[in-house]
N, C-alpha and C positions, 0 to 999 in steps of 0.2 A: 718526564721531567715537568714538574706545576712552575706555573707562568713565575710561581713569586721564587722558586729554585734561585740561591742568591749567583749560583756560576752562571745560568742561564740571564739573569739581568744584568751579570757583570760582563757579559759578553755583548747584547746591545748596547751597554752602555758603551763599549772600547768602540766600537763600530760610530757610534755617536759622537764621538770626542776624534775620530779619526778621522771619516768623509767627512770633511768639511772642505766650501768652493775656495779657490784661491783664483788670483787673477795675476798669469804670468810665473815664470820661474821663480820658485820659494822662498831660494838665498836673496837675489836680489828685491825681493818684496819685504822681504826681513828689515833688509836693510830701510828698504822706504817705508816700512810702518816704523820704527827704529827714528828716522830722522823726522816726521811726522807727529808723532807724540814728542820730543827732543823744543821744535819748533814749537808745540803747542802751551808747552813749558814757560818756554822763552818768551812767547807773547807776542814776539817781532820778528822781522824776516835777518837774520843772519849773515854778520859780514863774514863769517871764515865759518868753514866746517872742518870735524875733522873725523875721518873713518877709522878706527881701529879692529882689525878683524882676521880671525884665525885664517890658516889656509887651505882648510877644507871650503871654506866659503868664496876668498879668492878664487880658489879654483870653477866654484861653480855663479862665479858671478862675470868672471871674465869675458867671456865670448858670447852670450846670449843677450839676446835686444829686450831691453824693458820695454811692458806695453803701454799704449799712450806717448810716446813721447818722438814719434817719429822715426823709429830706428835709431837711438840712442841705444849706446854698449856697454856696460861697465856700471863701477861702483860708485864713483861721480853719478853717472847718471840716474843711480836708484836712488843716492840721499837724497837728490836735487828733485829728484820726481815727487819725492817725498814730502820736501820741505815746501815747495811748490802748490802743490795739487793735493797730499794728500788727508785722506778723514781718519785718524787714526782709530777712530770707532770701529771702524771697519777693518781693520785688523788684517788678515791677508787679501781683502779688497779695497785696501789701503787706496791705493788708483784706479781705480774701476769706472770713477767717472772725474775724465777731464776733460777741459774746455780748449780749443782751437788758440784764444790767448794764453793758457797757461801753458799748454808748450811753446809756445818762442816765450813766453816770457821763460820756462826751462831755460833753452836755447840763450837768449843773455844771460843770466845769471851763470851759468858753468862757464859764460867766457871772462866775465868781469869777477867772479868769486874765486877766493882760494878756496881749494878741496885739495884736503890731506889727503892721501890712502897710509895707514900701516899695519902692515903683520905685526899680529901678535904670535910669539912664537913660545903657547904656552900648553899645559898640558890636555885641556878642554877643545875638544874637535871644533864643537859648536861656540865660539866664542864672537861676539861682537857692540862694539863700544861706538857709539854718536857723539860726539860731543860739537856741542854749534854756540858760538858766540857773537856778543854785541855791547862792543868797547871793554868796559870791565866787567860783564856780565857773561855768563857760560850756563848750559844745561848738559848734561851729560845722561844719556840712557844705557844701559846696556841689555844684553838681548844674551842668552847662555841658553844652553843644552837644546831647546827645539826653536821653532821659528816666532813664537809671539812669546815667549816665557821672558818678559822683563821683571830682572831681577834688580835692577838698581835706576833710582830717578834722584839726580844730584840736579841741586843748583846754588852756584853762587857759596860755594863748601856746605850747603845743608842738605842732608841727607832728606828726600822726600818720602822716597819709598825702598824699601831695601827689604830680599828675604835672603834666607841662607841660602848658600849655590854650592848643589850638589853635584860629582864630579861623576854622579851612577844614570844620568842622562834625565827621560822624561820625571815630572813629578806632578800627573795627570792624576786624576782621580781614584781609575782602579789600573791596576799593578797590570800589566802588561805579562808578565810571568806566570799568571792565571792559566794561559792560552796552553793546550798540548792538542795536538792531534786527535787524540780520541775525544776529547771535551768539545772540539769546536764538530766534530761529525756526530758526535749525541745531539748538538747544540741547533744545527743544522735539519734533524730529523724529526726533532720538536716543535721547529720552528713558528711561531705565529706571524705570517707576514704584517700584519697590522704594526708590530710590533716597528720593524724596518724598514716599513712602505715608503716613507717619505721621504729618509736618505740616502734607499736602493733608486728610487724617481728619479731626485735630484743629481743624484750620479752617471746614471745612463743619459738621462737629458743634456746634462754638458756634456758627457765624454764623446756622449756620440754625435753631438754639433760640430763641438771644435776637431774630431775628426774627418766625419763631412767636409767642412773647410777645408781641413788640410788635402784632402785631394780633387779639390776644384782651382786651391790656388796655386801660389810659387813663392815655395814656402821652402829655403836652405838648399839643400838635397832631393827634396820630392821624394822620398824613400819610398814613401808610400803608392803613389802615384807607378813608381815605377815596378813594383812587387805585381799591382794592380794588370798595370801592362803587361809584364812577360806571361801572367797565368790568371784572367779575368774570372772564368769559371769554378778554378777552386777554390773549397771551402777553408780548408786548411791555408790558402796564402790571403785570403781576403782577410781572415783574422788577421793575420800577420799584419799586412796592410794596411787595415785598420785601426790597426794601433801605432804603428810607426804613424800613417799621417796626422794623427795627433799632434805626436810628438813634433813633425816638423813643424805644425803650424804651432805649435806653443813655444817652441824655442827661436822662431822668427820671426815673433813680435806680433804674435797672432792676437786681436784682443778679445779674445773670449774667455770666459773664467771655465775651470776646470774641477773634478772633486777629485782629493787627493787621499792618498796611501799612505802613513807612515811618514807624513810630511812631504813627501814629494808626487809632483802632478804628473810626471812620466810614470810614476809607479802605479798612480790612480786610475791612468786610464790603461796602463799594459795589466793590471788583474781585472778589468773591469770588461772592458770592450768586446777582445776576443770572447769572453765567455758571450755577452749579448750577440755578437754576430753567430754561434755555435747553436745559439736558441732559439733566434729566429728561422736560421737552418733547419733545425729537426724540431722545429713548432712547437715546443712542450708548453705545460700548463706555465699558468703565472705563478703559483705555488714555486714550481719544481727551477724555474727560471732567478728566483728571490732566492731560494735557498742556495743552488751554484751562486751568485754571487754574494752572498751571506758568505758561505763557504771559502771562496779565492780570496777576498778580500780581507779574510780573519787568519789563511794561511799565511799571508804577504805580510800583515803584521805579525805574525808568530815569529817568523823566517827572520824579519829587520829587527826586534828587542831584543837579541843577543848580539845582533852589529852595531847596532846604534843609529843612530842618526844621520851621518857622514862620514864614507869610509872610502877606501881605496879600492872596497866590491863593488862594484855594479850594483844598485839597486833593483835594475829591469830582471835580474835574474830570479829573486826571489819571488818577485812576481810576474814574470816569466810560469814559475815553477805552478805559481798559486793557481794562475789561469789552466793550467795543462791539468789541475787538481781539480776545476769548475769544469773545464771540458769532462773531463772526464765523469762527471758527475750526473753532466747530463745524458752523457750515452751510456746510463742505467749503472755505470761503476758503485761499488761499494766500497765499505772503508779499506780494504787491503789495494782495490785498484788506486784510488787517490794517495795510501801513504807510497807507493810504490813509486807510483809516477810523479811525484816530489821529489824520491832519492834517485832516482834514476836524471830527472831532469837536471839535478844540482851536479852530479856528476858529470852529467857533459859541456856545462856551460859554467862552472863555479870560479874559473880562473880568470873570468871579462875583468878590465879596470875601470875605474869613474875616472876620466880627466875631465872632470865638469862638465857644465851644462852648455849643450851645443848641438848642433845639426845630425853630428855622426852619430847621438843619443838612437834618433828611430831606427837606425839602423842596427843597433845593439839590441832596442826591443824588440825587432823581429827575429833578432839571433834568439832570446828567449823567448820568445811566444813558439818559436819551433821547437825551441829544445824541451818545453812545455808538452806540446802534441805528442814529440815525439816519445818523452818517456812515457807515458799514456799508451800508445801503440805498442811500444815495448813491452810493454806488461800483457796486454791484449793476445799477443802473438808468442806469449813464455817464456818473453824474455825479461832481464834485471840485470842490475850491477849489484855485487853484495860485499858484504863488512870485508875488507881488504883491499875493497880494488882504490886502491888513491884512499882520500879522505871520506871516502864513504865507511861507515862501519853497521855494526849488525844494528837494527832500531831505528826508525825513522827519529825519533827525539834525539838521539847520541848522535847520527849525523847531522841535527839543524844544529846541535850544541858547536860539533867541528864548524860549521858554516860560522857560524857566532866568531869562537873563538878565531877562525880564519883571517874575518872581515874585520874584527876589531881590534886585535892583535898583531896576527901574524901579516898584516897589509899597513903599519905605521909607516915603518921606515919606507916601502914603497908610496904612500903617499906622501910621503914626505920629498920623496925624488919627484914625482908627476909634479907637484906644487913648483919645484924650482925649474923645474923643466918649461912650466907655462910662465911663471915673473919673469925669468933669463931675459 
């Protein structure tokens, strides 16, 4: 494949438009870049805000601690971090750096301010609306389909900024649909690291910090901490491990930024990590270590473009699945081992729910970062699940299509119960 092959540049460019750092859980950073450009609008600090936002977002904004602001929870607390503190330049490092007075000054403002919250109960998974006023002045932003995609800037009834909003999710540069199995392991085997060096860097360098942290500190659950404990020696649970204590430390208000997956920083570090710990294990080249995460990382998005954004699936599974495809890559697999140990993985762990973003998260990524290994092993030792058993069918592309269709579909109405189940 020659360097200028347009699939082969449309595929670092996804990877490019993907890994990018965020600081802190995604929905509620949304939110505070959201109220931050809203503010910047307005010109002035705002006497009333008000939130309107779908309930996939609700859902993964509720229970996790924004960073910077003391262990503050909730969607109050990301406008107000927002409006506050943040640079909207900075985009999902919207709060990455504040100051000791802008959290109490936080702190007074959510006690003396009204802050709305409301569901919108509409047909857009990813939906979310700012609006913040000042006497008879108002700004209004809204935020649709991914985390920084504002599509609408009102102020004062004049439309500032407005594009169309399309109900088919991202509307990024190159098409997501690009991606198949075979294309990202041609993609993979041509690879020129120079190409990806500095976003593979910048990925391993946060994920494997802010995992660090997470098992030094006391962070939710200690998931990790605790994997750690029962079996210190092996390889297979330290991955595990190591990716849950990510998770705990980012979902407990851990302030490190993190590089993300498909929009979400659990996803970013559950296809990312394990693969790094597997390679420092079996010492491979820098070459062979870039292309497995070339590799997981361009699965994990293959996997999410047919569920979308925010669903009722588990995101850690498909990148669960991605990493057990990067493991596997490393331990000399080819392409029938990697498409193998994707359907076999998706088979055993396909059925996890998202009830948002929260503690029990690392513990779901170590249920997939296993279910990962182990359909890898499974394939190793002759074994498989095949077209029939459950929603696995013949093809690796025809069961990520079922995953798709699963997640985006056939998981509405159950997230629609999980979301009432958490406002009740």
């Amino acid at each position: 494949m020659e360097r200028q092959d347009a699939i082969y540049q449309s595929y670092v460019q996804i990877l490019k438009e993907e890994l990018i750092p965020a600081m802190g859980c995604t929905e509620p950073i949304a939110i505070a870049y959201a109220a931050a450009k809203a503010r910047e609008v307005l010109g002035k600090l705002p006497e009333k805000v008000k939130v309107q936002a779908s309930g996939s977002i609700i859902k993964n904004v509720k229970s996790v601690i924004v960073p910077h602001t003391e262990h503050l929870k909730g969607i109050p607390a990301a406008a107000v971090a927002g409006i506050i503190a943040g640079d909207a330049d900075k985009k999902l490092e919207v709060i990455a750096e504040v100051t000791v007075q802008q959290v109490q000054d936080m702190k007074k403002y959510l006690e003396n301010t009204d802050v709305v919250v409301e569901y919108i109960d509409e047909d857009l998974v990813f939906d979310l609306i700012v609006t913040v006023y000042y006497g008879e002045e108002y700004v209004k932003v809204r935020i649709a389909n991914y985390h920084t995609n504002i599509v609408l800037i009102e102020k004062n009834h004049n439309i500032l900024f407005e594009v169309p909003l399309s109900q088919e999710g991202k509307q990024l540069q190159i098409d997501r649909h690009l991606l198949t199995m075979e294309k990202i392991w041609e993609f993979v085997q041509d690879l020129d690291i120079t190409d990806v060096k500095d976003i593979l860097d910048r990925q391993m360098t946060y994920n494997m910090a802010i995992s660090k942290e997470g098992l030094k500190g006391n962070y939710g659950a200690n998931i990790g901490q605790v994997l750690l404990n029962a079996y210190p020696h092996d390889i297979r649970n330290k991955a595990k491990a190591m990716a849950a204590a990510g998770s705990d430390a980012r979902m407990n208000g851990c302030e490190m930024p993190v590089v993300i997956n498909s929009g979400s920083g659990n996803q970013g570090m559950t296809c990312s990590i394990p693969v790094i710990v597997y390679a420092q294990e079996l010492q491979v080249s820098e070459r062979k270590l870039y292309q497995a995460l070339a590799l997981s990382n361009l699965v994990a998005i293959h996997q999410k473009t047919g569920i979308g954004t925010l669903s009722a699936y588990c995101g850690a599974v498909s990148a669960g699945a991605a990493a057990g495809a990067g493991i596997a890559f490393l331990n000399g697999g080819g392409y029938k081992d990697i498409i193998h140990t994707v359907v076999n993985a998706l088979a055993i762990v396909s059925g996890m729910i998202c009830d948002g973003a929260k503690a029990s998260c690392a513990a779901k990524i170590a249920s997939a970062v296993d279910a990962g290994i182990l359909g890898y092993e499974m394939y190793q030792q002759g074994q498989q699940f095949y077209g029939g058993d459950g929603i696995v069918t013949k093809g690796v592309e025809e069961t990520i299509q079922n995953i798709g269709r699963l997640g985006k579909e056939g998981m509405k109405e159950t997230n629609k119960e999980i979301i009432k189940m958490m406002v009740k």
